[in-house]
N, C-alpha and C positions, 0 to 999 in steps of 0.2 A: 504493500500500500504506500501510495505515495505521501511524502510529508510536507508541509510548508518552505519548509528547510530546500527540498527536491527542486518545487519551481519557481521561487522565488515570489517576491510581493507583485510583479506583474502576472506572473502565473495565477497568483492569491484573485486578485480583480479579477483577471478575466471568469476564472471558476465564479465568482461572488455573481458577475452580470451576465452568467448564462442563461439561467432561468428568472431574471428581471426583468418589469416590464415597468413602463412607468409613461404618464400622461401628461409629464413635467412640459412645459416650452423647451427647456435643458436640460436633460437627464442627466446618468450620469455616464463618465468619458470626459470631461473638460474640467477644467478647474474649479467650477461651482456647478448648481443648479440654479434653473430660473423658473420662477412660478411668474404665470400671466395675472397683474392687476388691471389688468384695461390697457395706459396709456405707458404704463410702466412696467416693467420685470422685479419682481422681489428676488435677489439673489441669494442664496443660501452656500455656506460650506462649512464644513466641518475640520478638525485634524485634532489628533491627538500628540504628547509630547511626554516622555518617562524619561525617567532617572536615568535607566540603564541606555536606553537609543541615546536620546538627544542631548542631553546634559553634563558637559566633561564636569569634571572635576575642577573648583573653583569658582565655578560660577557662584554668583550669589542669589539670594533669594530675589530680591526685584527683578533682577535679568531673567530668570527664570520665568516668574507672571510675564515683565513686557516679552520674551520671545515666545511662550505660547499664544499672546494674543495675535502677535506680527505675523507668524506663520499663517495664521486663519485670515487677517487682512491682507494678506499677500494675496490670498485667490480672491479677494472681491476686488482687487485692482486688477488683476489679468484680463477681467469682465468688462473693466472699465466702470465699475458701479458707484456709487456716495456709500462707505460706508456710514450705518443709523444705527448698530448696538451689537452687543456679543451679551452669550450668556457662556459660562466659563463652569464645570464640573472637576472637583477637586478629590482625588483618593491621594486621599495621607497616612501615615504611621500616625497609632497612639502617640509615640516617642517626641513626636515633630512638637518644639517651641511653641508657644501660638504667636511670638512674638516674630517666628520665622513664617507663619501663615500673613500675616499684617503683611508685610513686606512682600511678600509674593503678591498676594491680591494689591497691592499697589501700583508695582511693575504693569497688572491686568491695564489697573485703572486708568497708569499713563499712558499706558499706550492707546488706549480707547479714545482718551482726550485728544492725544498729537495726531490723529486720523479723520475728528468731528465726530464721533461715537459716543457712545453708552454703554455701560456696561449694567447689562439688564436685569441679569440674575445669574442660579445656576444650581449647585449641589455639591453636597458633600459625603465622601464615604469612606471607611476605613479598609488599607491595603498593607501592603509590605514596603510600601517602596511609594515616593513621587509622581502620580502620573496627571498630568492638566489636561482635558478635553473640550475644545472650545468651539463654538458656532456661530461665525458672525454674517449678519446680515446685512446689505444694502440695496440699493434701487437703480437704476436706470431705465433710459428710456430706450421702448425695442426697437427703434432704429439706430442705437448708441453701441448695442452689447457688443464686445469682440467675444471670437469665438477662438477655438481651436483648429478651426477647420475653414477654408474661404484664399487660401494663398494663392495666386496665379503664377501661371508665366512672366517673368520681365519684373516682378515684384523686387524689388529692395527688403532684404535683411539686416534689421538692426537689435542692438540691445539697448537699455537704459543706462547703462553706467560699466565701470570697470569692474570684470572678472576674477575671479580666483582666492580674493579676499578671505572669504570662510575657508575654504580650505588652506588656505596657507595657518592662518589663523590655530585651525586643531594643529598642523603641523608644526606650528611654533610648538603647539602647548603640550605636547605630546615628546620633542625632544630639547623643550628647555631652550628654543629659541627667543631670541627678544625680540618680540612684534607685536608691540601694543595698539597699532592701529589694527592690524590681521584681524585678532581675538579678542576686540573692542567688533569689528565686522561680523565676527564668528558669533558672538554673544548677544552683540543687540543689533538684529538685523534690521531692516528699514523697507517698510511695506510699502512701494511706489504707487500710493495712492492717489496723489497729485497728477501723478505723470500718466497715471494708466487713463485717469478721466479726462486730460488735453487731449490725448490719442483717442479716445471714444468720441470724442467731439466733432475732431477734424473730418469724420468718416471717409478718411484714409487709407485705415489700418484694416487687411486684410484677415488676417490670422494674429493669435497674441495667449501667450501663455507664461507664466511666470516660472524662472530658475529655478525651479527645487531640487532637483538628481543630477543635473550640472547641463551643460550647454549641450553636450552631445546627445544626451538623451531628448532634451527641448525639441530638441531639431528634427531627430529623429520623431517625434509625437505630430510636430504638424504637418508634416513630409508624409507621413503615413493617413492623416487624418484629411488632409485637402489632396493626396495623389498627384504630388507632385515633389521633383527632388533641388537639392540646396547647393549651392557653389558658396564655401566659404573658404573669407582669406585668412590664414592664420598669421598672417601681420596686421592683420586691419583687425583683430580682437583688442578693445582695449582692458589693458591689466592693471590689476593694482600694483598699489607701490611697493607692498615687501614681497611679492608672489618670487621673482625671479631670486633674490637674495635666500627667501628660505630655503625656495627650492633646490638651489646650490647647497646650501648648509648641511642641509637635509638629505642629501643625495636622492632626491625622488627628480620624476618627471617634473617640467614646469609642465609638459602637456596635460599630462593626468590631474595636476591641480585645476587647471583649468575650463577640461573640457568634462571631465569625468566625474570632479567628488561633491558639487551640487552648494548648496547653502548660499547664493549669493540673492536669492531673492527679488535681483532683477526681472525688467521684461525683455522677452525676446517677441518679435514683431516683425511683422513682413508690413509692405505700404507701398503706394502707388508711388516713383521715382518722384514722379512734377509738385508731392507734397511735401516731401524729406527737408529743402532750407526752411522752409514757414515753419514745421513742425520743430526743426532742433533750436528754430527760434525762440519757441514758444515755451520750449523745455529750456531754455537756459544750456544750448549747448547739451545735456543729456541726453544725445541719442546718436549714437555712432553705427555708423554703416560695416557690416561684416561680410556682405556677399548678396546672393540675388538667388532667387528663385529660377531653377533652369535646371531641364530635361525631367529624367526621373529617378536619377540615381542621389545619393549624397554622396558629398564628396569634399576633400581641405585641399586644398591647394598651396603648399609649401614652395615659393620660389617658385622653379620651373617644373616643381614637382606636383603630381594630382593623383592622390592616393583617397579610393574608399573610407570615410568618414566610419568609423565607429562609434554608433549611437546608442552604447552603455552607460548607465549612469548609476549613482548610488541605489541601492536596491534593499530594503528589509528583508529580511529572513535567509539572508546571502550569507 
């Protein structure tokens, strides 16, 4: 009998959505779900975040609340939506402070606030160990929503910002490197809230999903989801600032930090060419061009080199 462990957390999903059916606007397969209000989409998502997965060692308690809320506001910005509130469910240890519960649910609550949120409600229950499961909701309107799925031919691929940052960040923290911006990135991530609702506006933006298992897996999701393949440049990726120095330190790939181990939170986004100056206008410069929508393969293009894109990404149960 097969295990979790066997196929992995994309294996997990697909088994979960075989015998689902659902009458949502947006089911599920995309960063959120969308319930039809009339003139509007109520967007809905979910995620959960434990001791053992998400949370190195060190972290504090406010980091903790604000990075369970950010994770869940990261997919209402992929939608392009407003977030309006989270409801936040907490399994604790008897053992746990209440003075280290304060502080966690404050991190919730800052984060809620630097978004225009609420934090609505939620629950509480006792376990072995850390785990936050949060829900946040927002709205837009349905000619606004980006989807996962909608990329063309001749499209423009971009990201919101510089790459690689979370993972350098555990890599610091994991061999004792100094990179207080990395694992400042790693710890409190930053839900592109702002940026995902300018891009919903412009209607632009063809395809749009946010960084979570890292850029190659991204790519791989809307290549697969719009049937069509991706030319990226791996000079035209912008990086963060201590990604290449860890990675040297560290003796790991710089690649692998940056295409493969995910956490940076960003958006990645396809868009019609003749939009791209107005829109990196309107973003303040945040939104950097990586390659273009063409043929049907993926694929990185190094130099004069063009090698098959591997579009693995962080994975549960791996």
């Amino acid at each position: 009998m097969k295990t979790l462990g066997d196929i992995g957390e994309k294996g997990v999903i697909a088994a979960l959505l075989e015998n689902m059916s659902s009458t949502a606007a947006v089911g599920p397969g995309d960063d959120a779900a969308a319930v039809d209000l009339g003139s509007q989409y109520l967007v809905v998502s979910t995620d959960v975040v434990s001791r053992a997965s998400h949370l190195p060692k060190g972290m504090t308690e406010w980091q903790i609340g604000w990075f369970a809320a950010a994770v869940n506001f990261s997919d209402i910005a992929a939608m392009g939506a407003r977030p309006i509130g989270m409801v936040m469910a907490y399994v604790l240890p008897r053992c746990l402070p209440l003075e280290d519960l304060k502080r966690i649910s404050q991190g919730v609550q800052d984060c809620c606030r630097a978004v225009g949120a609420e934090l609505l409600g939620g629950d509480t229950k006792e376990g072995s160990e850390i785990v936050l499961s949060g829900t946040a909701l927002g709205l837009v309107d349905k000619d606004k929503i980006m989807l996962r799925r909608g990329a063309r031919e001749g499209d423009l691929v971009a990201v919101t910002g510089p790459l690689g940052l979370a993972a350098a960040g555990y890599t610091a923290l994991m061999k004792g490197i100094y990179a207080p911006r990395s694992i400042k990135a790693l710890l409190e991530p930053q839900p592109r809230i702002a940026e995902g609702m300018i891009l919903a506006r412009s209607g632009a933006v063809t395809s749009c999903m946010d960084i979570t298992d890292g850029l190659a897996f991204s790519i791989g999701e809307l290549s697969k989801q719009s049937g069509v393949g991706f030319e990226v440049r791996w000079c035209s990726i912008p990086r963060g600032e201590d990604v290449e120095r860890v990675a040297t330190k560290a003796e790991v790939s710089e690649e692998a930090l940056i295409m493969h181990f995910g956490g940076d939170y960003e958006l990645l986004v396809t868009l019609a060419p003749d939009a791209y100056d107005r829109l990196r206008g309107e973003l303040g410069g945040r939104l950097h061009v990586i390659g273009r929508v063409a043929g049907k393969e993926n694929v990185l293009i190094r130099g004069d080199e063009v090698v098959p894109l591997d579009t693995r990404g962080y994975e549960h149960f791996r």
